[in-house]
TIZATI-621987 format. One record per residue (C-alpha): residue number from 1; residue in one letter; x, y, z. Coordinates in Angstrom, 1 decimal. Layout:
<pts>
<pt><margu>NUM</margu><lumdo>A</lumdo><xx>X</xx><yy>Y</yy><zz>Z</zz></pt>
...
</pts>
This chain:
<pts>
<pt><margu>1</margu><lumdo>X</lumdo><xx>34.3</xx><yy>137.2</yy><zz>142.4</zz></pt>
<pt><margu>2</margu><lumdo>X</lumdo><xx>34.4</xx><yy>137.0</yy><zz>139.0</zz></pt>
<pt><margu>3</margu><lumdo>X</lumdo><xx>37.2</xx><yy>134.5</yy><zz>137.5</zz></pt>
<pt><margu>4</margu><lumdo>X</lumdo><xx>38.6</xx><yy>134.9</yy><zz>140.6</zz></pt>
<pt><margu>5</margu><lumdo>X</lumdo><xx>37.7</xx><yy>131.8</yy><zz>143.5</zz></pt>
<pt><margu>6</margu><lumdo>X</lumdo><xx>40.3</xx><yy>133.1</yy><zz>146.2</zz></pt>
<pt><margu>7</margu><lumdo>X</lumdo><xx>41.6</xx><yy>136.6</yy><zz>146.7</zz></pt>
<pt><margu>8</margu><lumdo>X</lumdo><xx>44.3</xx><yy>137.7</yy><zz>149.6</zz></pt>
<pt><margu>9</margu><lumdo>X</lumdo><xx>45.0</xx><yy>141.8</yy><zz>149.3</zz></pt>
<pt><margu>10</margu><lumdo>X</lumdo><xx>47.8</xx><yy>143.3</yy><zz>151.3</zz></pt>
<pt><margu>11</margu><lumdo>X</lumdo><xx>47.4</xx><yy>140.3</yy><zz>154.1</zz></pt>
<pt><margu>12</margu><lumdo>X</lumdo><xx>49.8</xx><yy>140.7</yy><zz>157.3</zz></pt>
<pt><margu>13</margu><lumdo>X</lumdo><xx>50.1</xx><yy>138.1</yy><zz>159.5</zz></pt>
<pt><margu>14</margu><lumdo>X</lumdo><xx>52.2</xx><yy>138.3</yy><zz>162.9</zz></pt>
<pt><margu>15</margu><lumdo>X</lumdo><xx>53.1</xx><yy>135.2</yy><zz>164.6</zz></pt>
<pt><margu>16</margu><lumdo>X</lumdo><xx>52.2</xx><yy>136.0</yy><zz>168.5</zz></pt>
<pt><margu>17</margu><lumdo>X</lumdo><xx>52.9</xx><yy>139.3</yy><zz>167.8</zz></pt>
<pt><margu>18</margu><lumdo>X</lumdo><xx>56.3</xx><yy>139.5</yy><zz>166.9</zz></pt>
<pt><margu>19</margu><lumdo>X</lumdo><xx>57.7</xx><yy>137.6</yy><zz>164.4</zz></pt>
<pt><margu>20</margu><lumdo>X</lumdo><xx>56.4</xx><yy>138.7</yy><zz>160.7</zz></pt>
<pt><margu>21</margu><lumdo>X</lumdo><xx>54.8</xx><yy>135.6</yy><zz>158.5</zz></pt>
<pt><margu>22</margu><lumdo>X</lumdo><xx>52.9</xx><yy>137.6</yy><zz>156.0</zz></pt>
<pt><margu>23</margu><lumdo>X</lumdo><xx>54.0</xx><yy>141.3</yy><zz>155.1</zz></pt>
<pt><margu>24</margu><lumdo>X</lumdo><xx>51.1</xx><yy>142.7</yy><zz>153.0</zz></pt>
<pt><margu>25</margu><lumdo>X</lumdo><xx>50.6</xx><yy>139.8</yy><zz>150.6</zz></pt>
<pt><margu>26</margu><lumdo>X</lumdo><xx>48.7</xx><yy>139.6</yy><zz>148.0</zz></pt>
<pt><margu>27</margu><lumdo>X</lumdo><xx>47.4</xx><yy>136.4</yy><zz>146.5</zz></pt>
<pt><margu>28</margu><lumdo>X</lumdo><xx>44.6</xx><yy>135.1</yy><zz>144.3</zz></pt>
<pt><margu>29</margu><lumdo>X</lumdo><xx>43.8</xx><yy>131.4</yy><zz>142.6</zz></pt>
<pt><margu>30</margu><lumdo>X</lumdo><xx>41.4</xx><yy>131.7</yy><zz>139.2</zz></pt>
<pt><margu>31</margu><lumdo>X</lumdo><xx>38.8</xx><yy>128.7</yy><zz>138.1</zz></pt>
<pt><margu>32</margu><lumdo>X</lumdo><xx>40.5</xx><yy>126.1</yy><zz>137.4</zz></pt>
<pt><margu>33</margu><lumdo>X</lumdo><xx>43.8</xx><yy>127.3</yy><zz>138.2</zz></pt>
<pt><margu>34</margu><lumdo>X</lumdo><xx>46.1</xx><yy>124.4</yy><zz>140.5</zz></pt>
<pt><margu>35</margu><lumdo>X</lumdo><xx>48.7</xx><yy>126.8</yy><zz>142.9</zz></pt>
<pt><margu>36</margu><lumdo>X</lumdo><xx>51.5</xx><yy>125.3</yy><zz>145.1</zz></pt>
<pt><margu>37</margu><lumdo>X</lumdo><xx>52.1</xx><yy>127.8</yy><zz>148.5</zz></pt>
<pt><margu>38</margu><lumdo>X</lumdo><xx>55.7</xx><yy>126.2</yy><zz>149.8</zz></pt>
<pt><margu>39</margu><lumdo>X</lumdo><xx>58.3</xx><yy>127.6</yy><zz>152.0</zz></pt>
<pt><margu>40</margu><lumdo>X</lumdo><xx>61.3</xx><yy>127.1</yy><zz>154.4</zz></pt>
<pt><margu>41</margu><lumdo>X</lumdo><xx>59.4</xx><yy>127.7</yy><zz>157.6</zz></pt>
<pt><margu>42</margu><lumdo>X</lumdo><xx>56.5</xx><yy>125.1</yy><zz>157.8</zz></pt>
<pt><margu>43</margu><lumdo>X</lumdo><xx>54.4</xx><yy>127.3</yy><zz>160.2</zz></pt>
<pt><margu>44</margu><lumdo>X</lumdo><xx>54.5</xx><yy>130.5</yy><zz>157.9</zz></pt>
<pt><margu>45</margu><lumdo>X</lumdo><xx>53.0</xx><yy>128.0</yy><zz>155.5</zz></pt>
<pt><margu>46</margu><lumdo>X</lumdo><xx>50.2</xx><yy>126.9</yy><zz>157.5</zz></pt>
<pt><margu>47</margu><lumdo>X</lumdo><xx>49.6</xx><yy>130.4</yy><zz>158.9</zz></pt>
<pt><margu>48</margu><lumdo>X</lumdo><xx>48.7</xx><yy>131.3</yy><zz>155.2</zz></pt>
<pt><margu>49</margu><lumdo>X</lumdo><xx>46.3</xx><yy>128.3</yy><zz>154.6</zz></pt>
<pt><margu>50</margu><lumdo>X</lumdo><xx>44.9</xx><yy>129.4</yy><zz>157.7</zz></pt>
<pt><margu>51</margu><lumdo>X</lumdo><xx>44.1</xx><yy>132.5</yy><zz>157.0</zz></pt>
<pt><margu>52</margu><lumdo>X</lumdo><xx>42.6</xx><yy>131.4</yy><zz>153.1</zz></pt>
<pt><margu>53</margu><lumdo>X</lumdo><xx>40.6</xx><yy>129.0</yy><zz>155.0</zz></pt>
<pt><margu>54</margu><lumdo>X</lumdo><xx>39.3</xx><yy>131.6</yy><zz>156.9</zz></pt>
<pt><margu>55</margu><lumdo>X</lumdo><xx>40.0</xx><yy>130.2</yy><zz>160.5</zz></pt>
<pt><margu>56</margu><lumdo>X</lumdo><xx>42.4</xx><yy>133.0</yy><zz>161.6</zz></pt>
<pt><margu>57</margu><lumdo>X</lumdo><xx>41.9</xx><yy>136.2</yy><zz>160.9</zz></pt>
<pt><margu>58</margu><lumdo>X</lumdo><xx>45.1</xx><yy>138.3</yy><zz>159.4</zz></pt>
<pt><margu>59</margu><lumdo>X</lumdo><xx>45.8</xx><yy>141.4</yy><zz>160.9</zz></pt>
<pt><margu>60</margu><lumdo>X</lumdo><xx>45.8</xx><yy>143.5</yy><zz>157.9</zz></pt>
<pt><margu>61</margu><lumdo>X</lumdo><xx>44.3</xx><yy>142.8</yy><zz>154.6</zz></pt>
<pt><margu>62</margu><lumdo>X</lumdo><xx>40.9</xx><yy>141.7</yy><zz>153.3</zz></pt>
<pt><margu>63</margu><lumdo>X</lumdo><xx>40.7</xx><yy>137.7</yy><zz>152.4</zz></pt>
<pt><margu>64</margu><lumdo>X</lumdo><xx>37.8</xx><yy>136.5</yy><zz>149.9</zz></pt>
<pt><margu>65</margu><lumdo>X</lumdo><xx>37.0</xx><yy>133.1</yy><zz>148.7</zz></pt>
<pt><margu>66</margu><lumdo>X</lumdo><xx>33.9</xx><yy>131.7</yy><zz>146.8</zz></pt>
<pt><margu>67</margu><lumdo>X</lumdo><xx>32.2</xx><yy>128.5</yy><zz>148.1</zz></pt>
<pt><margu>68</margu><lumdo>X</lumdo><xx>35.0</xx><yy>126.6</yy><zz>149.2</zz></pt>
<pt><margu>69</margu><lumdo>X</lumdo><xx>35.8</xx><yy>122.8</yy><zz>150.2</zz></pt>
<pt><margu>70</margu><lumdo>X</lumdo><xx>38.8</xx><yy>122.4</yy><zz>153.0</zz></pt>
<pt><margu>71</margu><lumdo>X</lumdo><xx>41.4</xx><yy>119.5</yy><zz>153.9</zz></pt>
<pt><margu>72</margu><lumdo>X</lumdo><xx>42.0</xx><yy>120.7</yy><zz>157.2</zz></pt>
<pt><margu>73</margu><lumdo>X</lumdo><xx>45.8</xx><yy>119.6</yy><zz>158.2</zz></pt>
<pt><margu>74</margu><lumdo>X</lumdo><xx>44.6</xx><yy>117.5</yy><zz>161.3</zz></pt>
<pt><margu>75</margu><lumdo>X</lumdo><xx>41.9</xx><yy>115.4</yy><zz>161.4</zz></pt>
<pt><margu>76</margu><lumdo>X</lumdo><xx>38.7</xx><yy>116.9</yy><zz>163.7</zz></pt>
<pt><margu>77</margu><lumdo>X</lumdo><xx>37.6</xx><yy>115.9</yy><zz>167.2</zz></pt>
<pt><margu>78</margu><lumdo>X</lumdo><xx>35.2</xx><yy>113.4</yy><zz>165.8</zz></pt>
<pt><margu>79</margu><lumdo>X</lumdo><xx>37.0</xx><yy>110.1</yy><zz>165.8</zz></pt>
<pt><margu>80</margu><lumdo>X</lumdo><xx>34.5</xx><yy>108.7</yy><zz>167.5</zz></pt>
<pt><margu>81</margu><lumdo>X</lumdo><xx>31.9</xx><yy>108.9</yy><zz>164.4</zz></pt>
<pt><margu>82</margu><lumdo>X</lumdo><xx>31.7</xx><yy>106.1</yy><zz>162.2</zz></pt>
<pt><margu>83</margu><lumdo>X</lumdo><xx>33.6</xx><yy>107.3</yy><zz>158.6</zz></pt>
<pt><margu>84</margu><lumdo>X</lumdo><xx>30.0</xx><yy>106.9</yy><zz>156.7</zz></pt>
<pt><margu>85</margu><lumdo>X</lumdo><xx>28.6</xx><yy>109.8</yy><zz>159.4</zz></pt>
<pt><margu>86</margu><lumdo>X</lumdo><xx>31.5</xx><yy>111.5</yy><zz>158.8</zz></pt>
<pt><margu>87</margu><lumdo>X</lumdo><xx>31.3</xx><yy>112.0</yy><zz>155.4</zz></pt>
<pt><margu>88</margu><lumdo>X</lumdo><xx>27.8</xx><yy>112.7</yy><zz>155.3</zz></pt>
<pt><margu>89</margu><lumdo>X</lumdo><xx>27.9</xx><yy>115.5</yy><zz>157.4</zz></pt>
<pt><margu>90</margu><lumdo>X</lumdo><xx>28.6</xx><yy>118.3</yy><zz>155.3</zz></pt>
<pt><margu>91</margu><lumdo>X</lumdo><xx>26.0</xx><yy>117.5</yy><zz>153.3</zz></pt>
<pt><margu>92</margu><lumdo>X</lumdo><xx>23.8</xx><yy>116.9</yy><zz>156.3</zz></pt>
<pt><margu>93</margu><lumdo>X</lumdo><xx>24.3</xx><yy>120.3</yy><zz>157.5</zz></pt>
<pt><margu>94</margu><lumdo>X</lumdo><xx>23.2</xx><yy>122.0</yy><zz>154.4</zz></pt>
<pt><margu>95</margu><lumdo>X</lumdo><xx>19.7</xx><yy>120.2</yy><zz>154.7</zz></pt>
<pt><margu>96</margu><lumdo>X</lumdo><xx>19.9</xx><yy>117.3</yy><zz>152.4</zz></pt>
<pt><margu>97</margu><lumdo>X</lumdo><xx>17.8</xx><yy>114.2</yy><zz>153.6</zz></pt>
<pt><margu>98</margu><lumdo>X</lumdo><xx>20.4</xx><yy>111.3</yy><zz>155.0</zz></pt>
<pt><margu>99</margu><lumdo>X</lumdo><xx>19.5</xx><yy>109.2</yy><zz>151.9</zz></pt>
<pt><margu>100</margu><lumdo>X</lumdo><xx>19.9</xx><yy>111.5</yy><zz>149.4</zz></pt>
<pt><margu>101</margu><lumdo>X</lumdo><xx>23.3</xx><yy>113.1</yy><zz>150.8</zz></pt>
<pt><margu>102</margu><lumdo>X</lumdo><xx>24.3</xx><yy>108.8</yy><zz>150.7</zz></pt>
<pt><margu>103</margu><lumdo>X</lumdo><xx>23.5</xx><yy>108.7</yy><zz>146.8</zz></pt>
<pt><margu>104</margu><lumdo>X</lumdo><xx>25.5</xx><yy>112.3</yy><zz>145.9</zz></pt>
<pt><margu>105</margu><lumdo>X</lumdo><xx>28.8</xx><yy>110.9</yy><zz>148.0</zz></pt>
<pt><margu>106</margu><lumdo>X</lumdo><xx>28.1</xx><yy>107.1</yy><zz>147.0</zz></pt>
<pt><margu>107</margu><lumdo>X</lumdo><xx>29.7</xx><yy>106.5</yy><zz>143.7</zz></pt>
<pt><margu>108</margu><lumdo>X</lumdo><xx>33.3</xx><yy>108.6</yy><zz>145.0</zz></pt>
<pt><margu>109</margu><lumdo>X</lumdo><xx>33.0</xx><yy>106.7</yy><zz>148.0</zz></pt>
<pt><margu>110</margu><lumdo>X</lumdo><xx>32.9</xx><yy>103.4</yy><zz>146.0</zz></pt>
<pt><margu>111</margu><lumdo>X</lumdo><xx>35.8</xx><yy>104.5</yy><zz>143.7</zz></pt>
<pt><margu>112</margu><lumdo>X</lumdo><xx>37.8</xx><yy>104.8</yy><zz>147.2</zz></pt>
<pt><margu>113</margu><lumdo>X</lumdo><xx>39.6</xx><yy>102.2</yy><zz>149.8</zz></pt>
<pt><margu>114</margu><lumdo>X</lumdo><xx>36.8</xx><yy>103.5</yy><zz>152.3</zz></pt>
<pt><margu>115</margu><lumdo>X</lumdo><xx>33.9</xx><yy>101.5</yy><zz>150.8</zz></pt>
<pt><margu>116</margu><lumdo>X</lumdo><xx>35.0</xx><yy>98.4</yy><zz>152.6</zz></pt>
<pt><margu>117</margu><lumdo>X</lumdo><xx>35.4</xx><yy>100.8</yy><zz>156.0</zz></pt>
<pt><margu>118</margu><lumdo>X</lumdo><xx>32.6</xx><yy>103.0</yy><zz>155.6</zz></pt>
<pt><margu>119</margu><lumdo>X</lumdo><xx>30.8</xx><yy>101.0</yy><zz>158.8</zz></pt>
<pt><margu>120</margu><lumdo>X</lumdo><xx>33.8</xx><yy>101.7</yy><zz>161.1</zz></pt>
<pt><margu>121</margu><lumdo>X</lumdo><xx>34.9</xx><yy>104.6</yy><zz>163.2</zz></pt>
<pt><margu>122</margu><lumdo>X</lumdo><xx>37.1</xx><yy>106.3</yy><zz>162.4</zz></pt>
<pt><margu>123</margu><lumdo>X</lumdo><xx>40.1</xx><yy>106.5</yy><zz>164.8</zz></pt>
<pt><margu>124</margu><lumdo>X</lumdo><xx>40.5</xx><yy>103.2</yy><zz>162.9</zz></pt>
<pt><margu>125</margu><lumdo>X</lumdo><xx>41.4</xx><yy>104.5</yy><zz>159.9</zz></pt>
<pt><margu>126</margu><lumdo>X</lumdo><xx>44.9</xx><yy>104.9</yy><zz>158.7</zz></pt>
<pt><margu>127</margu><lumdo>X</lumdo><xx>46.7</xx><yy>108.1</yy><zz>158.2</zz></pt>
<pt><margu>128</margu><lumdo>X</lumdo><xx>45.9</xx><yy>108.0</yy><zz>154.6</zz></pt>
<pt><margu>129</margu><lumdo>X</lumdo><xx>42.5</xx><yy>106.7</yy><zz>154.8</zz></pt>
<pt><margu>130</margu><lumdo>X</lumdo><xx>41.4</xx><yy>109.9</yy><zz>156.9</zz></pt>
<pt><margu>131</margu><lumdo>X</lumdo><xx>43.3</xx><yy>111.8</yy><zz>154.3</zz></pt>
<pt><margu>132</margu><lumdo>X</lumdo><xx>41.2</xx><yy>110.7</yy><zz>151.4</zz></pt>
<pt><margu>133</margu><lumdo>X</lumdo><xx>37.8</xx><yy>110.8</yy><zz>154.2</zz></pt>
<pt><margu>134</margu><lumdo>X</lumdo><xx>38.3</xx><yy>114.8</yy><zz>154.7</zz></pt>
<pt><margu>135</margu><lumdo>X</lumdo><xx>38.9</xx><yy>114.8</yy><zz>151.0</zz></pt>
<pt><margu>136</margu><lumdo>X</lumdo><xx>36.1</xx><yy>113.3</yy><zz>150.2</zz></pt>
<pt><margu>137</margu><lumdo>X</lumdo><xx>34.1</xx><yy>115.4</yy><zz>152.3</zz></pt>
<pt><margu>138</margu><lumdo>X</lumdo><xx>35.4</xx><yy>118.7</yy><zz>151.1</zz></pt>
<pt><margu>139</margu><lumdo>X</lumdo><xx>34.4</xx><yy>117.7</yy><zz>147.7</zz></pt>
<pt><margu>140</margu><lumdo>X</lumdo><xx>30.8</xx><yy>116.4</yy><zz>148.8</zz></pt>
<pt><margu>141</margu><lumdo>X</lumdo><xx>29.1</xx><yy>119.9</yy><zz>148.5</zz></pt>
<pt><margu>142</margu><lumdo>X</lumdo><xx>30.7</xx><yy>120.5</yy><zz>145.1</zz></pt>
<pt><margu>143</margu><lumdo>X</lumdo><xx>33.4</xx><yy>123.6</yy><zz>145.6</zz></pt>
<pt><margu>144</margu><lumdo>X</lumdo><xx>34.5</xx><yy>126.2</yy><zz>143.3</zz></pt>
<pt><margu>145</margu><lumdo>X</lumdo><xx>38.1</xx><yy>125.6</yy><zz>145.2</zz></pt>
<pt><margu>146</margu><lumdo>X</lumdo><xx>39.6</xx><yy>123.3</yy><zz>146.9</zz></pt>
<pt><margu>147</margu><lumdo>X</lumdo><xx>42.1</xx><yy>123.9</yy><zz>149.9</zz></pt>
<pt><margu>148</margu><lumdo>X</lumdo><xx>44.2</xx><yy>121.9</yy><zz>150.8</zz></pt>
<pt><margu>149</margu><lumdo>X</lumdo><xx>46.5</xx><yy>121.8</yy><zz>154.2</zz></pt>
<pt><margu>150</margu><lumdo>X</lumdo><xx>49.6</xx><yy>119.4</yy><zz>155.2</zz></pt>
<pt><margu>151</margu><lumdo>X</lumdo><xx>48.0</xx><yy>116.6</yy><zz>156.3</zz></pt>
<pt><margu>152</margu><lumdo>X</lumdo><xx>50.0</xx><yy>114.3</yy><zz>154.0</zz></pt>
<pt><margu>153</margu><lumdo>X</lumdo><xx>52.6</xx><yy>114.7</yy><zz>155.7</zz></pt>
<pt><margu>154</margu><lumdo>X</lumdo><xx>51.5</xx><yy>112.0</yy><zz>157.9</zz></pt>
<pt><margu>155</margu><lumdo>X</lumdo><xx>51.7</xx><yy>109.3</yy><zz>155.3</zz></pt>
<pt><margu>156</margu><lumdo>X</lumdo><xx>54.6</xx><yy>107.1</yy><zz>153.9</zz></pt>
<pt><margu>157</margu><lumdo>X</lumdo><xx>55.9</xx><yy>108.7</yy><zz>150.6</zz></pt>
<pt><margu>158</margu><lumdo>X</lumdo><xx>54.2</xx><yy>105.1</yy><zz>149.0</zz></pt>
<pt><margu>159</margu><lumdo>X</lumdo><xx>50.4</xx><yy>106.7</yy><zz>149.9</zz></pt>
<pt><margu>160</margu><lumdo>X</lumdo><xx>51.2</xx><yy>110.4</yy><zz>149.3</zz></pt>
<pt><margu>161</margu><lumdo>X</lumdo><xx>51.7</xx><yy>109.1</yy><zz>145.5</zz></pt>
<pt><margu>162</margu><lumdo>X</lumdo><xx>48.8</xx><yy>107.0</yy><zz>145.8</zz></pt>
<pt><margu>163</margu><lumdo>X</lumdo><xx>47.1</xx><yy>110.3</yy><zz>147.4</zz></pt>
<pt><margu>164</margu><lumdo>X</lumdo><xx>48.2</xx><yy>112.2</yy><zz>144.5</zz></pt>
<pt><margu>165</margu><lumdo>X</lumdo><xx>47.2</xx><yy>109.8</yy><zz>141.9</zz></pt>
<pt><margu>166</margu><lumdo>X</lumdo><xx>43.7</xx><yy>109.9</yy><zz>143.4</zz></pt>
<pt><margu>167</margu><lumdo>X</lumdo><xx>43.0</xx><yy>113.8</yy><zz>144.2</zz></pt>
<pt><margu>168</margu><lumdo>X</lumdo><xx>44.1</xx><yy>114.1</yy><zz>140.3</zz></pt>
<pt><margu>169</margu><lumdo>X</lumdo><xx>41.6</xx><yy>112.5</yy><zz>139.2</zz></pt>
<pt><margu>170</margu><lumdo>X</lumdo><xx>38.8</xx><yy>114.2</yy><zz>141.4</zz></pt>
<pt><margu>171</margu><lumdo>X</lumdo><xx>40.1</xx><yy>117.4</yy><zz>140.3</zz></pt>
<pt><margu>172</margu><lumdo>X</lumdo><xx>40.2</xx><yy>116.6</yy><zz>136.7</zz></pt>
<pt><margu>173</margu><lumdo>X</lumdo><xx>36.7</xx><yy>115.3</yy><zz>137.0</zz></pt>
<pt><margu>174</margu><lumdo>X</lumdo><xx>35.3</xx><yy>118.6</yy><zz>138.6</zz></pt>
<pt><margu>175</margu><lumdo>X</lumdo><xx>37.0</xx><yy>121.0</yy><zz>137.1</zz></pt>
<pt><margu>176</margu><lumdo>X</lumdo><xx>37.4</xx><yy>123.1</yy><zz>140.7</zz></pt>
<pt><margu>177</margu><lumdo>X</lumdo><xx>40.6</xx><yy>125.5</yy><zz>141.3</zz></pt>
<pt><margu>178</margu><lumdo>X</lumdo><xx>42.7</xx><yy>124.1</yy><zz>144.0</zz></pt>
<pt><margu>179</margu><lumdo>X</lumdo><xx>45.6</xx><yy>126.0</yy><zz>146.4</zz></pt>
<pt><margu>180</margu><lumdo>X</lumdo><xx>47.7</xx><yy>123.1</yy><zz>148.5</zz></pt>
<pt><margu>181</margu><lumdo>X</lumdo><xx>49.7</xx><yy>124.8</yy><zz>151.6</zz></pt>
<pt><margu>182</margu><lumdo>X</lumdo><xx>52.8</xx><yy>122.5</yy><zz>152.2</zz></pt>
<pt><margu>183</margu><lumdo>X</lumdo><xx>56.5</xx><yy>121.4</yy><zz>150.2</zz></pt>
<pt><margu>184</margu><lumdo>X</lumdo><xx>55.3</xx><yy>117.8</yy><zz>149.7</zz></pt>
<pt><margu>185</margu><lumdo>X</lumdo><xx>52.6</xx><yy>118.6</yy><zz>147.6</zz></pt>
<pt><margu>186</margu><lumdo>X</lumdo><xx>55.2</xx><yy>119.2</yy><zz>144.7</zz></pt>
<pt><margu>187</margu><lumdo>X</lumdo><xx>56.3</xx><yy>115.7</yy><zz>144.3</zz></pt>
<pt><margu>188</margu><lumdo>X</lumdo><xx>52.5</xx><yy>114.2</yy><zz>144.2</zz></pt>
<pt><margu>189</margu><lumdo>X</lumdo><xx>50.5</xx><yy>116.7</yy><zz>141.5</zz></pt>
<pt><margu>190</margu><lumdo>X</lumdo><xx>51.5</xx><yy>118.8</yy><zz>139.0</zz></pt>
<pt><margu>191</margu><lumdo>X</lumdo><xx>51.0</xx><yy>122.6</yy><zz>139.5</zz></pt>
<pt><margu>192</margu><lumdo>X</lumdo><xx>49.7</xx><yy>125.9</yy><zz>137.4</zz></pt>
<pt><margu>193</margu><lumdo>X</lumdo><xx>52.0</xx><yy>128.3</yy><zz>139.8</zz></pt>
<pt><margu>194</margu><lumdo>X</lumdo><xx>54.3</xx><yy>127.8</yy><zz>142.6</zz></pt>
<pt><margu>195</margu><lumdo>X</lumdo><xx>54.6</xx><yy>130.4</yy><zz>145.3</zz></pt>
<pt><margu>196</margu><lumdo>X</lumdo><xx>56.9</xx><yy>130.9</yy><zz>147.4</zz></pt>
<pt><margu>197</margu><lumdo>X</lumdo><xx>56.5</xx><yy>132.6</yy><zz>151.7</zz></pt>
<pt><margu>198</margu><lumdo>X</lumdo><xx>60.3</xx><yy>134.0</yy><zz>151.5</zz></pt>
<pt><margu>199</margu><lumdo>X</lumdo><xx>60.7</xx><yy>136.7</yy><zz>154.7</zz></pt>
<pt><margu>200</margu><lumdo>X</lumdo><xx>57.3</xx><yy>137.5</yy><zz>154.8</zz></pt>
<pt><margu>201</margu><lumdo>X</lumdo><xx>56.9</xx><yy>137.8</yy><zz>150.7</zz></pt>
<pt><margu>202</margu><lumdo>X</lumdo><xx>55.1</xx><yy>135.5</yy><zz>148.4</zz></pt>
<pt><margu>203</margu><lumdo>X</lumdo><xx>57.1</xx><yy>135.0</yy><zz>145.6</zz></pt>
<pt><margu>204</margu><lumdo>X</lumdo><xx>56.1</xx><yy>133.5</yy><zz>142.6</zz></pt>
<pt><margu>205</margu><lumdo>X</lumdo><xx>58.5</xx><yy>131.2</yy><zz>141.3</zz></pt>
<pt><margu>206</margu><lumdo>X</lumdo><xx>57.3</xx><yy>129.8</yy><zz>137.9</zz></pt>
<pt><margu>207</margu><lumdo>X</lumdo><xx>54.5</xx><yy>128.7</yy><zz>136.0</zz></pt>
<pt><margu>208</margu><lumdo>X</lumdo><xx>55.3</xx><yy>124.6</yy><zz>135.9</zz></pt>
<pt><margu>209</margu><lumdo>X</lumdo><xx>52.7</xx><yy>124.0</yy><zz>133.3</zz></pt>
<pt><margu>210</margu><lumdo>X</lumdo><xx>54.3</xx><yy>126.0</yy><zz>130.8</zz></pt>
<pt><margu>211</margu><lumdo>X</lumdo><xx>58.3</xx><yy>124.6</yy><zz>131.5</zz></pt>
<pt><margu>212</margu><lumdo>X</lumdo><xx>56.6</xx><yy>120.9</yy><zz>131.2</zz></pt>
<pt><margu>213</margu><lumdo>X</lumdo><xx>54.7</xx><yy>121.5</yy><zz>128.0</zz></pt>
</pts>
């Protein structure tokens, strides 16, 4: 994909077939690039990170990503796994040895409130604690991108900046692209681009790097 980690052409998305979320849009996120998707109507967001994700299909348009990491928006049926199995499973799936998938995740998991919690299940966990677990795991197999739902929205506005503070940091340590899907992401990171789902358009509405600097 060239420079190119994510790439939406001419995606059309209908919302049980008769309401119009996504009218032919076209959308791409390069290396490294950081792009806000925000909106007015919450569901046209998540239709759209759906859709990236690659767990609905549009239905119109081609959608192509390079090896990608995903914060779903809720947490998985799995509450009943301790958050240590949890977090090695993505690993575990792509045929590394229990131990050695333990040393790749180990130091991120140390530099996180989970290494206390690792031993416990986690329907246990707080709503940020599964947060920063999913993130975690995402980021286990190393991404080219990151994406990222609205499952912040389930924390205080205290953790979402904590939240914030520590995704930063992961993201400025690898060096991945990253596209979050949902309004409150604004207040928590700073962005390359913010787009905009306005009627069924994406509209970009300025480069925030650049009005900072």
């Amino acid at each position: 994909m060239d420079e190119m980690c994510l790439e939406m052409c001419k995606i059309t998305r209908w919302e049980r077939g008769y309401r119009l979320i996504l009218d032919h849009v076209d959308f791409s996120v390069h290396k490294k690039e950081k792009v806000l998707i925000r909106g007015k109507i919450q569901e046209d967001i998540r239709q759209m990170f759906l859709v990236a994700s690659g767990v609905t299909a549009a239905q119109e348009g081609t959608c192509r990503i390079s090896r990608a990491g995903i914060i779903p928006e809720q947490f998985p049926d799995l509450e009943r796994m301790r958050a240590m199995d949890y977090l090695l499973l993505p690993l575990l799936t792509q045929g590394y040895e229990r131990k050695q998938a333990w040393e790749q995740i180990k130091p991120v998991v140390k530099a996180s409130t989970l290494w206390e919690k690792r031993m416990i299940y986690v329907k246990n966990l707080t709503a940020y604690e599964k947060v920063v677990l999913l993130s975690i795991a995402a980021l286990s197999t190393e991404p080219e991108i990151l994406l990222a739902g609205d499952g912040i929205s389930k924390m205080t506005e205290e953790e979402r900046k904590k939240y914030g503070t520590w995704i930063s940091g992961r993201l400025a340590d690898s060096g991945m692209a990253f596209a979050a899907f949902g309004n409150l992401w604004e207040d928590i990171l700073c962005f390359d681009r913010i787009c905009e789902i306005q009627n069924g358009h994406l509209l970009e509405i300025h480069n925030t790097r650049e009005e900072k600097g």
